[in-house]
MIZAZA-511515 format. One record per atom (N, C-alpha, C): chain; atom name; x, y, z. Coordinates in pm, 1 decimal. Layout:
<nodes>
NODE mol atom       c1       c2       c3
NODE   A   CA        X        Y        Z
...
</nodes>
This chain:
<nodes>
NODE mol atom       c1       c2       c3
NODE   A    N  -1184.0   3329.2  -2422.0
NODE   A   CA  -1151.9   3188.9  -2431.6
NODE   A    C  -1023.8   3168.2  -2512.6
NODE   A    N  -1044.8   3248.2  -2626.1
NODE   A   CA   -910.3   3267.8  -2699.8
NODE   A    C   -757.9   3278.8  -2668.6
NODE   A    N   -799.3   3406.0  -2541.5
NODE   A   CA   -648.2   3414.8  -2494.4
NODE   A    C   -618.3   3307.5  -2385.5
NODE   A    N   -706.7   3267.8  -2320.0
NODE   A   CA   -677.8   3131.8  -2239.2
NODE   A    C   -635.7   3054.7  -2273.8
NODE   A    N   -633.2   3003.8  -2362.4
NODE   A   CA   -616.4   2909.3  -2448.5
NODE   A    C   -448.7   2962.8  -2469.7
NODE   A    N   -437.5   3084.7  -2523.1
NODE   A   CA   -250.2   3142.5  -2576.0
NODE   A    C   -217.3   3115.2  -2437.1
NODE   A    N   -231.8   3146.2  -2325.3
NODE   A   CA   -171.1   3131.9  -2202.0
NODE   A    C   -201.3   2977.9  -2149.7
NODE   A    N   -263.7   2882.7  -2176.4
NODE   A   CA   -213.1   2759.7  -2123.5
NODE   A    C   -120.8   2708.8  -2255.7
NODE   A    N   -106.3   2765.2  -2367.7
NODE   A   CA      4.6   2694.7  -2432.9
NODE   A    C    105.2   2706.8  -2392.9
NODE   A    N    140.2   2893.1  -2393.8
NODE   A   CA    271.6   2984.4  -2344.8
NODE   A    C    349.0   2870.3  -2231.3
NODE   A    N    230.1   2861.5  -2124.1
NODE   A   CA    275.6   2808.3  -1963.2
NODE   A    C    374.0   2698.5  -2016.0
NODE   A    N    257.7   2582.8  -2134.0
NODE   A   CA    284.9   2436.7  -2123.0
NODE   A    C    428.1   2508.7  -2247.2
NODE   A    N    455.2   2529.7  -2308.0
NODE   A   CA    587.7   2582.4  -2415.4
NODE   A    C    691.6   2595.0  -2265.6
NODE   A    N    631.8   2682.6  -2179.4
NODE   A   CA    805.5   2690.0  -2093.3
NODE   A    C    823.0   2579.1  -2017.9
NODE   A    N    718.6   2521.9  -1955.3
NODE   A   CA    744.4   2396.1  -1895.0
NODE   A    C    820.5   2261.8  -1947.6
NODE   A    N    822.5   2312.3  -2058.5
NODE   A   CA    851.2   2165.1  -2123.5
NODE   A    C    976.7   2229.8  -2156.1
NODE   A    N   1010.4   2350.1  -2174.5
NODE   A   CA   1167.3   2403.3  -2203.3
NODE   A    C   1241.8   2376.6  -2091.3
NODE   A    N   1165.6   2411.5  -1984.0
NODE   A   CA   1242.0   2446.7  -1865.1
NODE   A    C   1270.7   2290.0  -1788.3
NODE   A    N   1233.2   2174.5  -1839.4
NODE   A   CA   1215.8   2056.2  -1742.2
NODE   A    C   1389.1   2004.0  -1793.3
NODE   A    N   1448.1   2032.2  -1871.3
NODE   A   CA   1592.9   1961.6  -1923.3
NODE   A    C   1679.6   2011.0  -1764.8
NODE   A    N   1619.4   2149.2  -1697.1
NODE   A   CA   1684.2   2190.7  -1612.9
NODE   A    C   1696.0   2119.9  -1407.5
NODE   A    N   1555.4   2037.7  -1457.0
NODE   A   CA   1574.2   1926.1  -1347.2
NODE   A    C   1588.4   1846.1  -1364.9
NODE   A    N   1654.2   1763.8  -1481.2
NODE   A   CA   1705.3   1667.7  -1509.3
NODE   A    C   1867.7   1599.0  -1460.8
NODE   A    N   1844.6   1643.1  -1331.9
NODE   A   CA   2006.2   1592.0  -1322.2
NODE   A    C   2019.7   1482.7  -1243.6
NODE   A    N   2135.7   1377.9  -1276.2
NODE   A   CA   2093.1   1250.7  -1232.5
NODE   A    C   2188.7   1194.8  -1089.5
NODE   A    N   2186.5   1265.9  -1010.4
NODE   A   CA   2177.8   1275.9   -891.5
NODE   A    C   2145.7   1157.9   -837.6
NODE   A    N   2215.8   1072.5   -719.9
NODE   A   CA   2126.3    960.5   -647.7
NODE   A    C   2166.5   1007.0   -494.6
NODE   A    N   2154.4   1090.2   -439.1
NODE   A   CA   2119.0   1178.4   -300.2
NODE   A    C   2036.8   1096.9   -219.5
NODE   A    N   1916.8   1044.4   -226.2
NODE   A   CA   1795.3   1019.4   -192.9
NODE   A    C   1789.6    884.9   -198.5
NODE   A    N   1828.5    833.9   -256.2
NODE   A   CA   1805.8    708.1   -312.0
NODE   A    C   1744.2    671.3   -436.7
NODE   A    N   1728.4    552.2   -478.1
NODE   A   CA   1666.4    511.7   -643.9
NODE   A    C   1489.3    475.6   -607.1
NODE   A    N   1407.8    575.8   -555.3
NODE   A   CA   1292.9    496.1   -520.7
NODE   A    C   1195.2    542.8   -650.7
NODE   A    N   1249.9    682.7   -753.3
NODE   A   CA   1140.7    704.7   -834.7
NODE   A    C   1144.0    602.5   -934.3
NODE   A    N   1181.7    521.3   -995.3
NODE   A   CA   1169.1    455.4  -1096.8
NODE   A    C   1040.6    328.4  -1059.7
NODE   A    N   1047.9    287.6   -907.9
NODE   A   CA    977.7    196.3   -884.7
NODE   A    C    802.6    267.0   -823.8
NODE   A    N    872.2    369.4   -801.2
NODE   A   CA    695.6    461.2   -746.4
NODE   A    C    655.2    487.4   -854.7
NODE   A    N    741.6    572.3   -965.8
NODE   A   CA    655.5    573.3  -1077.4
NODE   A    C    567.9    473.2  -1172.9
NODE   A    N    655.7    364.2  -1156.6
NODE   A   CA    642.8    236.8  -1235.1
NODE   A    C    472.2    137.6  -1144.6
NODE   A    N    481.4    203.4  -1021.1
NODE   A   CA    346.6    160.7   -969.6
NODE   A    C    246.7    249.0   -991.5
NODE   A    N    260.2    370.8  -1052.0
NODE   A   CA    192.1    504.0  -1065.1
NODE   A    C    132.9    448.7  -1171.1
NODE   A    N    210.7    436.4  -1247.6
NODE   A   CA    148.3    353.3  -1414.0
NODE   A    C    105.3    253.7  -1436.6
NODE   A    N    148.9    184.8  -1347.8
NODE   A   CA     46.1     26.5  -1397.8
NODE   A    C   -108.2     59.7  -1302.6
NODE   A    N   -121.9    111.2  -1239.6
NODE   A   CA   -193.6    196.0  -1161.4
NODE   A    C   -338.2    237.7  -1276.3
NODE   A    N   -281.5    355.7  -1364.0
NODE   A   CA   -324.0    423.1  -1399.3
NODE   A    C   -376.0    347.0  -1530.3
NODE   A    N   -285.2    216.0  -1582.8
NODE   A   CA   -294.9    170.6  -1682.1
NODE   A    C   -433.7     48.0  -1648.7
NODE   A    N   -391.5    -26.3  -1531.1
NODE   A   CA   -511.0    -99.2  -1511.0
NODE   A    C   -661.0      8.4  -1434.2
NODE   A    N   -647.6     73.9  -1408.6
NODE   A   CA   -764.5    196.3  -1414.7
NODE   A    C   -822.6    222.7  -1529.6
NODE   A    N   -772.3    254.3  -1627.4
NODE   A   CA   -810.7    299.9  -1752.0
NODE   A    C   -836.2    132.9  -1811.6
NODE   A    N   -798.3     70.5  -1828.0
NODE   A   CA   -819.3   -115.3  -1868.7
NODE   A    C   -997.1   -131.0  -1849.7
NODE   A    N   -980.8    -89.9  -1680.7
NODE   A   CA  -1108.2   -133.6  -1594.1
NODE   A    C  -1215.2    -60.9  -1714.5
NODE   A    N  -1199.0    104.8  -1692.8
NODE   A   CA  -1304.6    183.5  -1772.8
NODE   A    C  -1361.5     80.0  -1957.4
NODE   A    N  -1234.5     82.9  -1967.5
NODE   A   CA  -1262.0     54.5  -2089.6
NODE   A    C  -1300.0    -75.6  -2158.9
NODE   A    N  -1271.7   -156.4  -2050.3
NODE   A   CA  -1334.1   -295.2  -2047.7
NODE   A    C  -1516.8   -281.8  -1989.8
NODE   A    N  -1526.2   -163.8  -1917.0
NODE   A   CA  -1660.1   -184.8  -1865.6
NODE   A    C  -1757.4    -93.6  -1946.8
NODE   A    N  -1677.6      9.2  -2051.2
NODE   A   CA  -1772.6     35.4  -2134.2
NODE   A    C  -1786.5    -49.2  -2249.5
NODE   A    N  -1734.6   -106.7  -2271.0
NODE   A   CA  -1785.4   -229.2  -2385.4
NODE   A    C  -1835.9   -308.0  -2342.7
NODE   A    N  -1820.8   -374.3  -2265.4
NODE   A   CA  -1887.3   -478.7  -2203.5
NODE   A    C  -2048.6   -412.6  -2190.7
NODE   A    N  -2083.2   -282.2  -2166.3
NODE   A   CA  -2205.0   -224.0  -2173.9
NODE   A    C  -2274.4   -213.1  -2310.6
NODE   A    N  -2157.7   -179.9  -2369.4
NODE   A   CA  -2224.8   -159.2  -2526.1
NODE   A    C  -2260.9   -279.9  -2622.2
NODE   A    N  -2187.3   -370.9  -2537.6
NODE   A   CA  -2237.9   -554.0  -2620.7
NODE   A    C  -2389.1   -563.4  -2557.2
NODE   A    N  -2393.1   -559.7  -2399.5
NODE   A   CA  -2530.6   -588.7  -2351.3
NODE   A    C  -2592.9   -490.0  -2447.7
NODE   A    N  -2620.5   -387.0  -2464.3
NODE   A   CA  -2712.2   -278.4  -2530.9
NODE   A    C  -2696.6   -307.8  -2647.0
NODE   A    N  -2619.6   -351.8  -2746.5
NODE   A   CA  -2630.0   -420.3  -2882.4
NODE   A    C  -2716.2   -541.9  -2865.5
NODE   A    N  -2665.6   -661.1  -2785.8
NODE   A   CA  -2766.2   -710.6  -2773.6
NODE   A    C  -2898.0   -726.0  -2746.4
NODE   A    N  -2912.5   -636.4  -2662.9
NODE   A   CA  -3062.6   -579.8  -2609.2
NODE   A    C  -3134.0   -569.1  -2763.6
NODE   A    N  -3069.4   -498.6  -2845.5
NODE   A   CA  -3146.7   -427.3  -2941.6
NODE   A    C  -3192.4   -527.8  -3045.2
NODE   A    N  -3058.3   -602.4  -3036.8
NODE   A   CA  -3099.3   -697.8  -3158.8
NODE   A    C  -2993.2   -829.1  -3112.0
NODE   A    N  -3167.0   -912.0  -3065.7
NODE   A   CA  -3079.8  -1024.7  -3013.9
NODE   A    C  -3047.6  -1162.8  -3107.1
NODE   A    N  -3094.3  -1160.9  -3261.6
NODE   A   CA  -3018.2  -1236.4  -3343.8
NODE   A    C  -2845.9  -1202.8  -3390.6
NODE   A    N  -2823.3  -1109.5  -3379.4
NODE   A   CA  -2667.9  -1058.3  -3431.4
NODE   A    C  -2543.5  -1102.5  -3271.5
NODE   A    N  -2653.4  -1214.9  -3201.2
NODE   A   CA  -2573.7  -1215.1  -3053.5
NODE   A    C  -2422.8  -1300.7  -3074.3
NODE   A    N  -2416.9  -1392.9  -3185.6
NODE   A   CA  -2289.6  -1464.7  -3180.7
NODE   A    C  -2178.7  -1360.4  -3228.3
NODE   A    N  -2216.9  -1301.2  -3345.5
NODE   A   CA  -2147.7  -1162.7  -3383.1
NODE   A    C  -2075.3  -1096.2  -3305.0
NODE   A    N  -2153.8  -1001.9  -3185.8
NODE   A   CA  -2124.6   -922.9  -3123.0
NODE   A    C  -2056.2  -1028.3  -2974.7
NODE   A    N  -2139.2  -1134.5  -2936.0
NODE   A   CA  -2022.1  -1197.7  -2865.4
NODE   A    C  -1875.0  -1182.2  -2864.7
NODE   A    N  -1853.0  -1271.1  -3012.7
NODE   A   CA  -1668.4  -1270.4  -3072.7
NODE   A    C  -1611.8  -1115.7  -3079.9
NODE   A    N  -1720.3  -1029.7  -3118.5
NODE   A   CA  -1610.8   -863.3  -3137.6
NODE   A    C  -1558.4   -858.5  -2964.8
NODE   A    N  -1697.9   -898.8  -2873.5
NODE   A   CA  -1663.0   -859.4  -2770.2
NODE   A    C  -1549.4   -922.5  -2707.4
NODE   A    N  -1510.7  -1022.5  -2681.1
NODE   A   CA  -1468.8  -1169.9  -2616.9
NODE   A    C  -1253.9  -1089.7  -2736.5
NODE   A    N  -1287.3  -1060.1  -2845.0
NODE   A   CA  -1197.9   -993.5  -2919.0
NODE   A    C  -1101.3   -873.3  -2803.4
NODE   A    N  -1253.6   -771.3  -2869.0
NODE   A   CA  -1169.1   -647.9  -2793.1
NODE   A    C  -1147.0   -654.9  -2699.2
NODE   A    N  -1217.4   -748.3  -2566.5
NODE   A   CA  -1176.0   -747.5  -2422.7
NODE   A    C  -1027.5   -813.6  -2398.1
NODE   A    N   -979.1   -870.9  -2463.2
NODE   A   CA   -860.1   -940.2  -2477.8
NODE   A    C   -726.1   -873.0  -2528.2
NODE   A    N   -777.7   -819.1  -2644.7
NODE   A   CA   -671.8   -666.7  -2655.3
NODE   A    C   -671.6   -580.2  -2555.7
NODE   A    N   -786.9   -552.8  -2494.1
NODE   A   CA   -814.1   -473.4  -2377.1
NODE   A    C   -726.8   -497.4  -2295.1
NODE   A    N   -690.0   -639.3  -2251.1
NODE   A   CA   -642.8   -670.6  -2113.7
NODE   A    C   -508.4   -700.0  -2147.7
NODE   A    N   -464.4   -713.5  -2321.6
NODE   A   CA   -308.2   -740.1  -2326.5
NODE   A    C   -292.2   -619.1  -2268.6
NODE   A    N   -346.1   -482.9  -2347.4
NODE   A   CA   -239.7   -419.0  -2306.5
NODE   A    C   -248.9   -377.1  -2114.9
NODE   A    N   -285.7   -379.2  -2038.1
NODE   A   CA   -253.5   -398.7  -1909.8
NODE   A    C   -136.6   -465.5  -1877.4
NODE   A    N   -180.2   -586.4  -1961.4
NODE   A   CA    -22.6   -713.1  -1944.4
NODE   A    C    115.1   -652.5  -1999.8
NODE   A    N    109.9   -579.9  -2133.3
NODE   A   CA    199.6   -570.3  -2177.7
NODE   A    C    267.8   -414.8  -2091.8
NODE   A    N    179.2   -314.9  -2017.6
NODE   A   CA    231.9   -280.2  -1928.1
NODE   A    C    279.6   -291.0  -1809.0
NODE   A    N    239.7   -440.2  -1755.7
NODE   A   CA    314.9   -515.0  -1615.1
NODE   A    C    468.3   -582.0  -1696.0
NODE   A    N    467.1   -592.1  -1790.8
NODE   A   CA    547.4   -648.1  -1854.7
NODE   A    C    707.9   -536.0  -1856.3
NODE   A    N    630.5   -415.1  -1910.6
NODE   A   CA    746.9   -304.1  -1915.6
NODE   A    C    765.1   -271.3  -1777.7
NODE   A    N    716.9   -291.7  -1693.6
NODE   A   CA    736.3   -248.6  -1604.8
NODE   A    C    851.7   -318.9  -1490.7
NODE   A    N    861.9   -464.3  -1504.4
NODE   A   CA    896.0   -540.2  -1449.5
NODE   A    C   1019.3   -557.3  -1586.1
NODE   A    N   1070.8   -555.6  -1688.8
NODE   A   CA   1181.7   -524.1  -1775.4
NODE   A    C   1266.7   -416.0  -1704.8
NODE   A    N   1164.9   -266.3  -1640.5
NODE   A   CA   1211.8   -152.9  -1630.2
NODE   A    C   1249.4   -122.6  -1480.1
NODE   A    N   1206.0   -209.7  -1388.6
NODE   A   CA   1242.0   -208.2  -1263.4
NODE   A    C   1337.1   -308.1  -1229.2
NODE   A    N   1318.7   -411.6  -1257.4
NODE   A   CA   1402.4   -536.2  -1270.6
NODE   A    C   1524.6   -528.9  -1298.1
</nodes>
């Protein structure tokens, strides 16, 4: 397990040396990665939003379940974090549309 571990570092050490070497800024092809990527990520960002909005939203019902006097409490944390939750989604449609735009 040990040496697995030295050999996915080794790999990830040259990969990350070796990437300055496809960095050249070339427009051959056209300009389409900035906008595929930029849908890749808000993508990935409201995916991960979804998860993480739907495991709290589980863990308020199951707080509440347990103890249903502490319900105004755990309401506001929830009604809270779901809102930070969903800025940041926003604040990545936001960069995104700065960065394509």
């Amino acid at each position: 397990m040990r040496k697995t571990m030295m050999y996915v570092f080794m790999v990830m050490a040259f990969m990350l040396l070796a990437m300055p070497v496809y960095a050249q800024g070339g427009t051959a092809g056209g300009n389409w990665g900035i906008p595929i990527a930029a849908g890749i990520g808000m993508g990935i960002a409201s995916g991960l939003c979804g998860l993480g909005q739907g495991r709290a939203t589980a863990s308020a019902a199951e707080a509440m379940a347990r103890n249903p006097g502490a319900r105004p409490g755990i309401q506001f944390v929830l009604i809270l974090g779901l809102a930070l939750i969903e800025s940041l989604a926003l604040y990545t449609l936001v960069i995104i549309f700065m960065k394509v735009g």
